[in-house]
N, C-alpha and C positions, 0 to 999 in steps of 0.2 A: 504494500500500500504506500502511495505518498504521502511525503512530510513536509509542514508546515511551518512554516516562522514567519512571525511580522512585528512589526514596532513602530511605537509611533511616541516622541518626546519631545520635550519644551524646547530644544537647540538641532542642530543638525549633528548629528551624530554619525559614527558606524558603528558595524555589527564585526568587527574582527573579531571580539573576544568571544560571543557566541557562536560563529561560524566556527573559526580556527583554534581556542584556546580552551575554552571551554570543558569542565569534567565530561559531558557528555555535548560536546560540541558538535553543532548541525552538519559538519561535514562527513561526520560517520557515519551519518544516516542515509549518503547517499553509495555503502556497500550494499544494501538491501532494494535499494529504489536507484539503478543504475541507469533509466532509461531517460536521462534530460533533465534539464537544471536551470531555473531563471534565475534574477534577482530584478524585481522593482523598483522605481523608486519616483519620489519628487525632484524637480531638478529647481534651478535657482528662480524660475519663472511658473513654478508651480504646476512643471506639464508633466503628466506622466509619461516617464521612459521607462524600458524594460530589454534585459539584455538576453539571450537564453541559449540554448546549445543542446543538440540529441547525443548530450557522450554522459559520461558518469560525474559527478563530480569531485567526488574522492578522488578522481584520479585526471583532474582538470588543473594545470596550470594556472587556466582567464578566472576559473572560479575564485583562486586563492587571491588574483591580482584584482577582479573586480571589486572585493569582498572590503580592499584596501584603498580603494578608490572612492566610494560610495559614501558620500556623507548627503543626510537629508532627516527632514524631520521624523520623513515614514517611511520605511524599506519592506518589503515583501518579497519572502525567500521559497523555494521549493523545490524541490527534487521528485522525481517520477519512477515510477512503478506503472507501466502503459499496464491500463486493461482495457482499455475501447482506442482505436487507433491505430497505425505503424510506430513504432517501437524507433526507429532510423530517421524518423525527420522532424528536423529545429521545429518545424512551426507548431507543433504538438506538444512542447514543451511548456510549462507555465513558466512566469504569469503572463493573463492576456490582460487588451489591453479594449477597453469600447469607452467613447468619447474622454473622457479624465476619469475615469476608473482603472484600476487594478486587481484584480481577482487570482486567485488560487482554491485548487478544488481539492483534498482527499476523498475519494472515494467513487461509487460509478453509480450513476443513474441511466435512467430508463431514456437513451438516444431519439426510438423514433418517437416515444410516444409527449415527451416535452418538447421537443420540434414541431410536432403538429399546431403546438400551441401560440407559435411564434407566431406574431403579424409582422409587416413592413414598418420600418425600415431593420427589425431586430434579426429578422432573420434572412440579412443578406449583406454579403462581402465576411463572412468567415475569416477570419486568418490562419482556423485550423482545416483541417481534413471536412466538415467538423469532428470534433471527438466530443464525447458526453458532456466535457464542463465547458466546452464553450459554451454549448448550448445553455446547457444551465445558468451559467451566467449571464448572457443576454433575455434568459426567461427572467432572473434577478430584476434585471435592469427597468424590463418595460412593466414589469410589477411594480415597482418602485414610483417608475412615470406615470402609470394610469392610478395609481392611487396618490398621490401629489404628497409622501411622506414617506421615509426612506421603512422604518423599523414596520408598518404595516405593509407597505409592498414584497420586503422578505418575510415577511409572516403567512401573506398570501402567496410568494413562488412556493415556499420550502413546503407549505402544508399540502400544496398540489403536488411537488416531487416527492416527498416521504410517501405517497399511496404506494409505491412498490418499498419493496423490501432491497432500498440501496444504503450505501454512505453519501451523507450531504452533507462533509465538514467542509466551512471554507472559509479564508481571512481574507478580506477585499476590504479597499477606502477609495476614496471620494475626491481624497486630496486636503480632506478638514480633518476626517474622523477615521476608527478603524473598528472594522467591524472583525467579529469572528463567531460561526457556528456549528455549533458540538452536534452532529448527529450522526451515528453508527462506529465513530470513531472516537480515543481520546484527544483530549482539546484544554488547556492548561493557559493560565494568565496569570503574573508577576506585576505589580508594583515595585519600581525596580527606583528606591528613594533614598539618596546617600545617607540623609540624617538621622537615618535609624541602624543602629551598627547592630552587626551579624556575629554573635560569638564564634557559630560553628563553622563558617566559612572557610575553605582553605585561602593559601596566603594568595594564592593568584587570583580568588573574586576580592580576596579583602583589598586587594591594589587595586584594582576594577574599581569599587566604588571608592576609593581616597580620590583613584584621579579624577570620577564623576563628582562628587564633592567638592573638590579644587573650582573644576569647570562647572559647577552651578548645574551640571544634566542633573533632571530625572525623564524617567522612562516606563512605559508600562509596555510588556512582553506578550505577545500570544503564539502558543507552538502546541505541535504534538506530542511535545514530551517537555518534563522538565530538563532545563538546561543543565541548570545547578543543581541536581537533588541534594534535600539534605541540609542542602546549605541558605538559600533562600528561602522566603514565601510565598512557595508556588501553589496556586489554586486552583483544582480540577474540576469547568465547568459539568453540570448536570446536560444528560444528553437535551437535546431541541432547545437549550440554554442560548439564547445571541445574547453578545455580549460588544457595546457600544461604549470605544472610545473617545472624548474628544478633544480638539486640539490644548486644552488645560489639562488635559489627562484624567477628568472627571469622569469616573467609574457609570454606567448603567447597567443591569443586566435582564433580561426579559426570560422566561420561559414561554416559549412562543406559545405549544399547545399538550 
């Protein structure tokens, strides 16, 4: 299955230390889910860019150099495990990308039968094959649009995609806020705030947050697994749990249905 990560904080930040250095740092996660790798993000003019690639990433070079390159408020990471799709081509890769959105899918849903539901303009010009989460994604979108409010629009995609028996985990924003939804998968979120010090942390998150501290970051976390176990306070949403970040870092959380 694919793995998730995304973040979103008060300064422009990167994710080195959760990619690369991390106890259970996001790059290991792509020995299990070999099939493609993006990274997200905002750029200095607020547009969403996205870089991705059909190789591994564990064993990606541009991963380790993008990961280093990347500083923005909100970044969205992922790695792939294809189940609907070719397995060999970039554009199948997360994250995608429709109007200033960013999206990332675990899990697989039901291709043709959320397709049927698509109208114009949503369902046309694909950037993928399509595979299931794009779809999904643009079913996101135009819920979103014809209900003129973001947290009831995924309330109404996801309760139409959950009639089958798939995974609907997925972290997407907007470019203000970040969203994440737990269902058929685990799905986890960090406040990630320097002024509260950590006894049980090893010495490499305790230098993580002195230099956040320093630098005035805080940050709140969403992924498939904790980064830091153990060490942080990491908190495992409840399945069909979304959970709404936004640009203050001000926590919401919904159980949809």
């Amino acid at each position: 299955m694919c793995r998730l990560f995304g973040l979103i904080a008060n300064k422009k930040v990167d994710v080195k230390f959760s990619m690369l250095e991390a106890k259970e740092k996001f790059k290991n996660k792509a020995k299990d889910n070999p099939n493609g790798w993006g990274i997200g993000w905002y750029d200095e003019n607020s547009e969403a860019k996205v870089e991705k690639y059909a190789e591994s990433a564990f064993y990606s070079i541009r991963f380790d150099e993008l990961v280093k390159e990347v500083k923005s408020k909100i970044i969205i990471t992922h790695v792939r495990m294809a189940s609907c799709g070719s397995s060999t081509l970039k554009k199948n890769a997360h994250p995608f990308i429709y109007k200033n959105w960013i999206f990332a899918h675990n899990g697989t849903v039901n291709l043709e039968r959320i397709k049927t539901l698509l109208k114009e303009p949503y369902n046309l010009n694909f950037t993928s094959e399509p595979i299931d989460s794009e779809v999904y994604f643009r079913y996101l979108i135009q819920s979103i649009e014809e209900q003129k409010n973001i947290v009831e629009g995924i309330k109404k995609a996801v309760s139409e995609v959950t009639k089958d028996d798939y995974g609907a985990n997925f972290i997407m924003s907007d470019g203000e806020n970040l969203y994440g939804f737990c269902c058929g998968y685990s799905l986890y979120y960090l406040e990630r705030d320097p002024k509260y010090p950590l006894s049980a942390a090893s010495k490499e998150t305790l230098a993580l947050i002195e230099a956040k501290k320093l630098a005035g970051e805080k940050a709140v976390i969403i992924a498939s697994e904790e980064i830091t176990p153990k060490e942080e306070n990491w908190v495992r949403l409840k399945n069909k749990d979304l959970l709404v970040v936004d640009k203050n870092l001000r926590i919401r959380k919904y159980n949809l249905f």
